[in-house]
N, C-alpha and C positions, 0 to 999 in steps of 0.2 A: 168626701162623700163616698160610701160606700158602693161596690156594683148591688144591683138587685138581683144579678142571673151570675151565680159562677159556675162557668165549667173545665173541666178539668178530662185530658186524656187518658184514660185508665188502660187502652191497649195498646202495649209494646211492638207487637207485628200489626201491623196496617192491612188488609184487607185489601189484594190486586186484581181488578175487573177488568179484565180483557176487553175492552171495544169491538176488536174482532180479533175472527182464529186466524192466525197467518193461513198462505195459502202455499198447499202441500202440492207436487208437481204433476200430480194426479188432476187438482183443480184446475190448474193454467193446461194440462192436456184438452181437458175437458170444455173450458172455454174459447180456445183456440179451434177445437173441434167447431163448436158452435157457431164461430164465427165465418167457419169455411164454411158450413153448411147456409149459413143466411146468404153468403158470397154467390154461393151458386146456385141458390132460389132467385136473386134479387138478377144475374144474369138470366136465368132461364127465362126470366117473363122479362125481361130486357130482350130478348132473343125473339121470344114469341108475339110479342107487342105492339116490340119500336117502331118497324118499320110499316105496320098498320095504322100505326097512332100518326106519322110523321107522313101518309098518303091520305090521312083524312084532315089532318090540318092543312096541310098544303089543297085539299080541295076544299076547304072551308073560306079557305084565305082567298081564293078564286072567283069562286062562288057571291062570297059577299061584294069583292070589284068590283066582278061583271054586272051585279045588280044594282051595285051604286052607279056604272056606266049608264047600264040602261033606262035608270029612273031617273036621269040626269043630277045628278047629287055627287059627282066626282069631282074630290077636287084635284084629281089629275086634269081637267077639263082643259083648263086653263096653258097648262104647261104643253098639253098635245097641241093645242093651239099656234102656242109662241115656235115649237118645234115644227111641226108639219102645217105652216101655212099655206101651202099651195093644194092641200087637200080640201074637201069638202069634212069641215072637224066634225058638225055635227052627227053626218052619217058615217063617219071615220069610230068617231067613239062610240057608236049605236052596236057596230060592229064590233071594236075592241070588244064591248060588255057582254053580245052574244057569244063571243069566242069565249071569255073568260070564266062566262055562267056553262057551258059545254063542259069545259076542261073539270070545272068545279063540279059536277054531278058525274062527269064519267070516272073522276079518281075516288070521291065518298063511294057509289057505287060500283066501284072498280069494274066499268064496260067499257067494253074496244078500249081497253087499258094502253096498246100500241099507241092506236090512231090519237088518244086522250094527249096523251108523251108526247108522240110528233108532233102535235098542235100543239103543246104548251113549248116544247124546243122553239118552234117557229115561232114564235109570241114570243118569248123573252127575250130572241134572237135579234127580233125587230126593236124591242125598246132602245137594242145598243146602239142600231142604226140612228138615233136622236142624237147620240155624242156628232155623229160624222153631219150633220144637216145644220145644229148652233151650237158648234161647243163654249160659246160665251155662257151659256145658262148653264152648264155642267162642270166647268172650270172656274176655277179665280184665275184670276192673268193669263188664262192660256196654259197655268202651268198643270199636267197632265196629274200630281201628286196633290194638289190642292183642289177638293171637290167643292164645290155649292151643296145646298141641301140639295135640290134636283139633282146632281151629280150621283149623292151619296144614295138617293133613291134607286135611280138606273144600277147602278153597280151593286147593290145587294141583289141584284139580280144572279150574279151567279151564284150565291145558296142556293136560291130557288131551283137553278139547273143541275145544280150539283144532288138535290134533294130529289128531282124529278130520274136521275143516274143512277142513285140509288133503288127509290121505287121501280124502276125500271130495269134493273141487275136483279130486284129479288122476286119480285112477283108478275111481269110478263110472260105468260107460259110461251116457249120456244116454238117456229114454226114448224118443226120435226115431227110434232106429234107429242100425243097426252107425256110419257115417258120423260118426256124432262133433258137436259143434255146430257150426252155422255159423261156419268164420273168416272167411271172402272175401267182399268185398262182392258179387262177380257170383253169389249162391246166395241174396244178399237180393232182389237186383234181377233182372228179368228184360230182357235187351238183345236188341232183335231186330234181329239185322241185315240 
């Protein structure tokens, strides 16, 4: 049987299509450039941001507790219970959720930003006191390395303090006055000239 389609190559030099043009060291300058400059965009508003974005979550996070406290819908309820029974729990967590709605609208709205911090220190402070009153509900066997889920609750606690360290390192204005603390050594030292 014959073909029906013959073909046949009639050009000796083949025809070479570049995919792409290598890249000359002018380009890799060039994008190496580019990539510092996105580096130090992507820090600037990291710089300018973070630490806003990371006092408004952390008051968001507050905020909605203390309002689950207060509309009794906590299911910390229970656990404040089993820990602090010798209190009155109802009006124990009435309180917890006024405090925690506080701390939540003074860090969104960053007011009496101090007094905000030292109530949330004191607040987180007390959750640890729950290890020292049943540590069965915070430990497996007693042993200090192995948490319960309560356990593992309580003790994400220090992010929260370490977060509150932070906000509180960058944006409490000092009690010195508007001026901020000393950076420059000519405002420790007095130069007379």
């Amino acid at each position: 049987m014959k073909p029906l389609i013959r073909t046949t190559i009639t050009s000796v030099n083949p025809t070479v299509v570049p995919i792409r043009q290598p890249l000359d060291s002018r380009t890799n300058e060039s994008f190496l450039s580019l990539a510092v400059q996105f580096d130090e965009l992507v820090l600037n508003i990291l710089r300018r941001w973070s630490i806003t974005a990371l006092r408004l979550a952390l008051g968001s996070v507050f905020l909605w507790f203390g309002a689950l406290k207060i509309f009794g819908s906590s299911p910390v309820a229970s656990l404040i219970r089993e820990t602090y029974s010798f209190m009155p729990v109802n009006m124990f967590v009435l309180v917890l959720g006024l405090c925690e709605t506080v701390i939540g609208i003074g860090l969104i709205f960053k007011r009496a930003l101090r007094g905000v911090l030292i109530l949330l220190g004191i607040h987180l402070m007390g959750t640890f006191s729950a290890i020292w009153f049943n540590p069965p509900i915070f430990f497996v066997r007693g042993n200090p390395f192995c948490l319960t889920t309560e356990g593992e609750f309580v003790i994400k606690n220090l992010v929260l303090i370490t977060a509150a360290l932070v906000i509180a390192g960058y944006e409490v204005k000092p009690l010195s006055g508007p001026k901020g603390p000393r950076t420059k050594l000519s405002s420790y030292v007095s130069i007379d000239e």
